[in-house]
C-alpha positions as CSV (number, residue, x, y, z in Angstrom):
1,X,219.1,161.3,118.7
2,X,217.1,164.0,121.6
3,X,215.8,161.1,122.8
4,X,217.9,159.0,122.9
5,X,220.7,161.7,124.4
6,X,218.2,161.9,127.7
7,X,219.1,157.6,128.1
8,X,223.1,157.7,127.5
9,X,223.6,157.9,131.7
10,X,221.3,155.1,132.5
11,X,223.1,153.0,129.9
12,X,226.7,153.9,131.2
13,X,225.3,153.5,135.1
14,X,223.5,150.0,134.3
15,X,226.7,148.6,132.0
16,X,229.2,149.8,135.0
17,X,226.7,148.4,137.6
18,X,226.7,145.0,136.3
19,X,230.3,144.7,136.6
20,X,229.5,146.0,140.4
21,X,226.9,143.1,140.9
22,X,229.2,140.2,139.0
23,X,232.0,140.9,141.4
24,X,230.0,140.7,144.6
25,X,229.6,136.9,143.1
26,X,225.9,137.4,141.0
27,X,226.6,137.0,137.8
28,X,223.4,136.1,137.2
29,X,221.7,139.1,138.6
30,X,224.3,140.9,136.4
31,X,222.8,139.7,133.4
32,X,219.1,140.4,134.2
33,X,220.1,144.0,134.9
34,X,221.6,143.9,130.9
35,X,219.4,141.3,129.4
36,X,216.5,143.2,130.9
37,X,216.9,146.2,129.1
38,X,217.7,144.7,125.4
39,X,214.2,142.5,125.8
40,X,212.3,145.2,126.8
41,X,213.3,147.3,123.7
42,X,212.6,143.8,121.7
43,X,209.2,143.5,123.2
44,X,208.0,147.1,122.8
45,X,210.0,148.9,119.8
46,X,207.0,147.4,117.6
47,X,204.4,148.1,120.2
48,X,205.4,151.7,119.7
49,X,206.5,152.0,116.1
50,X,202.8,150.1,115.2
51,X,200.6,150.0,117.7
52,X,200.9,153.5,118.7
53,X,201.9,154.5,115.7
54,X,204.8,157.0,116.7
55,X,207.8,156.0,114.3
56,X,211.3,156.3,115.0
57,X,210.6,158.2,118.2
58,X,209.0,155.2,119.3
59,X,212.1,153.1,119.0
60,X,213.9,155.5,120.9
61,X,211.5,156.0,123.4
62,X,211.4,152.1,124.0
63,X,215.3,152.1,124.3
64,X,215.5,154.4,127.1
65,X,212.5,153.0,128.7
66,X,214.4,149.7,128.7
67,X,217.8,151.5,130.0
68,X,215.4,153.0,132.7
69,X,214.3,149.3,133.3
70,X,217.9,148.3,134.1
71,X,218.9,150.9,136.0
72,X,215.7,150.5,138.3
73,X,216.9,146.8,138.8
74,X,221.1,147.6,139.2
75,X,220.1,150.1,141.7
76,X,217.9,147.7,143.9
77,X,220.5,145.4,144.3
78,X,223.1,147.9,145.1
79,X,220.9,149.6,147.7
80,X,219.5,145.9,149.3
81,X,221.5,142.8,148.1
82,X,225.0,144.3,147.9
83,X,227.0,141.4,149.9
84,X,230.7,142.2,150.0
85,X,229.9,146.6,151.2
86,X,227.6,148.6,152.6
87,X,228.0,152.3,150.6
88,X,227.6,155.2,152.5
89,X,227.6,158.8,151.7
90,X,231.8,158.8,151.9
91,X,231.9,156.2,149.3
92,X,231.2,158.6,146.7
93,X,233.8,161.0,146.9
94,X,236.3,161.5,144.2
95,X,239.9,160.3,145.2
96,X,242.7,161.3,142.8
97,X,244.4,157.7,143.1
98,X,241.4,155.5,142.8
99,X,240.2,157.7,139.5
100,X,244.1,157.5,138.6
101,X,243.8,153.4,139.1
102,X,240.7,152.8,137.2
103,X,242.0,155.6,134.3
104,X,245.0,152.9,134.5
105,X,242.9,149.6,134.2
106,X,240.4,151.1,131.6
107,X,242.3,153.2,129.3
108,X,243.2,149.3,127.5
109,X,239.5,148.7,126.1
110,X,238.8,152.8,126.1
111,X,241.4,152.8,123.4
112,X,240.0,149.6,121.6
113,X,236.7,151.0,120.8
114,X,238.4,154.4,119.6
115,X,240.6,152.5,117.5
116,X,237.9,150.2,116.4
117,X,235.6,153.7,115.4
118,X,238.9,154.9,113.3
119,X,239.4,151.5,111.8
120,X,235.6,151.8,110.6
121,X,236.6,154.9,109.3
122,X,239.6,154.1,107.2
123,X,237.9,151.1,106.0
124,X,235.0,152.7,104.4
125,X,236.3,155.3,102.9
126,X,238.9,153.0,101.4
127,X,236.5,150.7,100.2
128,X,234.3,153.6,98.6
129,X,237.6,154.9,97.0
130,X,239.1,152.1,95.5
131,X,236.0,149.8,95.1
132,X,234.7,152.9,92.5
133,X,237.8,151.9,90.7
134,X,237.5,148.2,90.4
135,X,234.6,145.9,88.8
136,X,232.5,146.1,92.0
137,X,231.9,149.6,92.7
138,X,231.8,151.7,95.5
139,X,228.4,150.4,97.1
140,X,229.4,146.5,96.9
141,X,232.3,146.2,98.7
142,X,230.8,148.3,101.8
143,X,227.9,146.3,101.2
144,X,229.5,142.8,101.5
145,X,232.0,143.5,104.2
146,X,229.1,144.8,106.5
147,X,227.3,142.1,105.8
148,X,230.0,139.6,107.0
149,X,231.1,142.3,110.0
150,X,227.5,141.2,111.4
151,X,228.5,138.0,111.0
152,X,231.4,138.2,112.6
153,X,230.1,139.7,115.7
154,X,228.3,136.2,116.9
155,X,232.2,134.9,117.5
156,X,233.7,137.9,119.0
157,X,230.6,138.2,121.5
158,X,231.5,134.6,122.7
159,X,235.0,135.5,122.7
160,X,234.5,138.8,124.6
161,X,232.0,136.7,127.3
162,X,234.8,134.2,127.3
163,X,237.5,136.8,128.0
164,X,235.0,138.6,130.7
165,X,234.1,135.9,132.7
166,X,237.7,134.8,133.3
167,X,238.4,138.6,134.3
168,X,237.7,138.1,138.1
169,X,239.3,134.8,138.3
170,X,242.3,136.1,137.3
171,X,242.7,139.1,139.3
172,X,241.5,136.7,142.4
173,X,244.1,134.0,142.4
174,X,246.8,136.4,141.2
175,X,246.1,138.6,144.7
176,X,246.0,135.5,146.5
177,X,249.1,134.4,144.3
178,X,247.9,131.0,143.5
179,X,250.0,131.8,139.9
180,X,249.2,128.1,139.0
181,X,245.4,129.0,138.9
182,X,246.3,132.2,137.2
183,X,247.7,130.1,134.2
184,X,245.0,127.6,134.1
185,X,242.6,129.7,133.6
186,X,244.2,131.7,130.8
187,X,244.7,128.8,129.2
188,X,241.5,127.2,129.4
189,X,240.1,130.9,127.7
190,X,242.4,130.2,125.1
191,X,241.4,126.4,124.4
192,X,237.7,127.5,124.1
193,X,238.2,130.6,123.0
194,X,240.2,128.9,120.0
195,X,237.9,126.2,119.6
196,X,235.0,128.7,119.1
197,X,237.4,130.7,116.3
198,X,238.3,127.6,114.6
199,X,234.4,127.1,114.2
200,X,233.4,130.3,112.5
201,X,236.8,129.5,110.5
202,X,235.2,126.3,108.7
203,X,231.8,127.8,108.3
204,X,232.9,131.2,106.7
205,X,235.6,128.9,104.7
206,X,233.0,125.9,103.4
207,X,230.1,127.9,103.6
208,X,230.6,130.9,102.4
209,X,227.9,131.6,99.5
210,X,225.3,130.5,102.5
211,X,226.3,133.0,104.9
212,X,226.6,135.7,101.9
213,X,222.7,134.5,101.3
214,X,221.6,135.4,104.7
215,X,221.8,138.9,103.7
216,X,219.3,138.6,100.4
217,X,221.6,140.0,98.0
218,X,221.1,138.7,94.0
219,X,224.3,140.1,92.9
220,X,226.8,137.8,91.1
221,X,229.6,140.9,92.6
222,X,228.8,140.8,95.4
223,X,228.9,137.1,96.0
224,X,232.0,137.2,94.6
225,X,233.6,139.9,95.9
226,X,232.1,138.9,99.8
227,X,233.9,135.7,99.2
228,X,236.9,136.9,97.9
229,X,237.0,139.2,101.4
230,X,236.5,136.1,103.9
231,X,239.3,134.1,101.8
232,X,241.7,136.4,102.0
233,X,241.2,139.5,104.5
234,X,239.7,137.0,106.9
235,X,241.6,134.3,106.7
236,X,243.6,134.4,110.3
237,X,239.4,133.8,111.6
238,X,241.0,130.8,113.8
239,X,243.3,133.0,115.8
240,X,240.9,135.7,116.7
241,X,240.2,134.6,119.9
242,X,243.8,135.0,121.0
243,X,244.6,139.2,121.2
244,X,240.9,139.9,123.2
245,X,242.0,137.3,125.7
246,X,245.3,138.0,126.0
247,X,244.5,141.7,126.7
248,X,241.7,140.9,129.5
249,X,244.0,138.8,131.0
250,X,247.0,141.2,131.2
251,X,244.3,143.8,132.5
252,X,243.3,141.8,135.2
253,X,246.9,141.2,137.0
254,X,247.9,144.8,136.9
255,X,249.5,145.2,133.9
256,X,247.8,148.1,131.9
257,X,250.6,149.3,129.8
258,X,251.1,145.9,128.6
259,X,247.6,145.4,128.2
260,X,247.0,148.8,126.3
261,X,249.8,148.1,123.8
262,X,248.4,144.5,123.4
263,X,244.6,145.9,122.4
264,X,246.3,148.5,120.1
265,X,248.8,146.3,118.3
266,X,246.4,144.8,115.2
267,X,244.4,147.9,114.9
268,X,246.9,150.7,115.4
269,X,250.5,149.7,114.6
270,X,249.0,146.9,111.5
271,X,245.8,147.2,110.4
272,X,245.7,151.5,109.8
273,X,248.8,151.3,107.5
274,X,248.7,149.0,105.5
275,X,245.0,150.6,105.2
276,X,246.4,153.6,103.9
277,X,249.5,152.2,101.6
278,X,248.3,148.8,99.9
279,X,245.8,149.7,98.3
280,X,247.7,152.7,96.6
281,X,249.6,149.8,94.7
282,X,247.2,147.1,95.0
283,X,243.7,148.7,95.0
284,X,240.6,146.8,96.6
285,X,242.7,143.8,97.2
286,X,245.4,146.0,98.8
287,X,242.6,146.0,101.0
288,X,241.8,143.1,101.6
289,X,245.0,141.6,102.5
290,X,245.8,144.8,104.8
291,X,243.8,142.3,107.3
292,X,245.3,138.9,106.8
293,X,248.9,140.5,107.1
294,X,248.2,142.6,110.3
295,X,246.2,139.5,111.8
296,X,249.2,137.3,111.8
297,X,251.5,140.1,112.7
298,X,249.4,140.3,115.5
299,X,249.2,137.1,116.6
300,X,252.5,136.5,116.5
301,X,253.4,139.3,118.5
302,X,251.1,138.9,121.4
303,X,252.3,134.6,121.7
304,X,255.2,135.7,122.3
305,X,254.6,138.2,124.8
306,X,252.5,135.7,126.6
307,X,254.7,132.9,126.5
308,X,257.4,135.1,128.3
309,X,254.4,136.0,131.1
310,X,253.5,132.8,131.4
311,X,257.4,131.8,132.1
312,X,257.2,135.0,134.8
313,X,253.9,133.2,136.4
314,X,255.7,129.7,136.9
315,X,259.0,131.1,138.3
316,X,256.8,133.0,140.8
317,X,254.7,130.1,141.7
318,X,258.2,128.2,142.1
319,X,259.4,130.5,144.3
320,X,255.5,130.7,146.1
321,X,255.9,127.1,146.7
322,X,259.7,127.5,148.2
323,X,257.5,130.2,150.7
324,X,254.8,128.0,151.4
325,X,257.1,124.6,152.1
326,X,259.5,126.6,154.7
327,X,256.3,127.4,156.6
């Protein structure tokens, strides 16, 4: 943890310079300066922890040495290749409106990942309390539901690149107000993003035993109960795609309340609750369908605020188009 303290700013300055490097339009750049890092610390964690022999300080060491790696590379672009500005020593002065704009635009994902850590939280202790009172245990149900979290993270990593990579496109068109574009795009997230949910769907669904097995475990309960977990608290798998997306995209035309309440709505106002009461009258399986009910509330709620946006979008394109035919 010392060592790895010293790295935390070159991690947060390389993450928030790629976002600095894909919006002057080089995305590709932007992923050198993060793939660079992570295959660095691929390349040399064992070089350390074997070679030289230096343990778990060696991992460490090799993880800042690849967020030093990154940083090197996000800074050369900024100082020589930035297109769109040329900084200068007034650039980086603090002004109360800009902070009070990006607080604005980034408070919607800041309060995911806080959420996301309580949710962690909740779930583990409630699956160590009530899972020492049913047939599995304490240790299987934490064991099995990490085991299909990791899982679970290939399709929310396409989801989230999905949702990123549409981020610029949308606040583009909707400055120029090309709303059409706006709409196209959102939709086209949705169609793969969906597509790429209804995927992991039929594998967890038809498969699941197999993707329980990639983990090692011999244990009839856990099998069962890891099953049991992906029929029922995981069973809304196809729609996940649809509250990430829909909260990038209200992000990226202006609207951060919208977009905050939108990123909170599964997690907070669902998914905590029913956390804490199920289970008191259902035990472990009050548990596991706290996440089926709060994924469908969910869902519901945030295609119905979209479809009223989407409504807002074509009347303002209507009325663009009245502009644009007068001239």
């Amino acid at each position: 943890a010392g060592i790895i303290s010293i790295g935390i700013p070159l991690g947060i300055f390389a993450i928030g310079a790629a976002y600095f490097i894909r919006a002057d339009g080089n995305p590709n750049y932007s992923s050198i300066v993060l793939l660079s890092g992570a295959i660095f610390n691929i390349i040399f964690d064992p070089v350390f922890l074997f070679i030289f022999d230096m343990g778990i300080r060696g991992i460490a060491l090799a993880t800042i040495l690849g967020q030093l790696l990154s940083t090197i590379l996000a800074l050369l672009y900024l100082l020589r290749k930035f297109k769109s500005v040329t900084l200068v020593k007034t650039d980086f002065l603090l002004r109360i409106k800009t902070i009070g704009s990006i607080c604005a635009l980034g408070v919607a994902p800041f309060a995911t990942h806080i959420i996301a850590t309580i949710v962690q939280i909740v779930q583990m202790n409630t699956l160590r309390y009530y899972g020492a009172l049913s047939v599995y245990g304490s240790e299987i149900p934490i064991a099995a539901t990490g085991a299909v979290f990791k899982a679970m993270i290939v399709l929310m990593s396409c989801v989230i690149g999905i949702s990123l990579g549409c981020q610029p496109i949308y606040g583009f068109n909707y400055g120029a107000k090309k709303y059409d574009r706006v709409k196209a795009t959102y939709k086209l997230a949705l169609r793969y993003g969906t597509i790429i949910s209804a995927i992991a769907f039929l594998i967890l669904q038809l498969f699941p035993r197999q993707v329980l097995s990639i983990f090692g475990s011999d244990n009839p309960l856990f099998f069962d109960y890891g099953i049991r977990y992906i029929r029922i608290y995981l069973f809304m798998t196809f729609a996940n795609a649809i509250q990430p997306i829909s909260t990038t995209f209200f992000m990226s035309i202006g609207k951060a309340n919208l977009s905050l309440w939108l990123a909170v709505i599964r997690q907070g106002l669902f998914l905590i609750p029913l956390l804490l009461i199920l289970p008191v009258f259902w035990g472990i399986d009050g548990f596991l369908w706290s996440g089926l009910i709060s994924d469908l509330g969910a869902v519901i709620i945030v295609i119905m605020i979209a479809r009223r946006e989407m409504n807002r979008l074509t009347k303002l394109q209507m009325a663009q188009n009245a502009i644009n035919n007068n001239e």
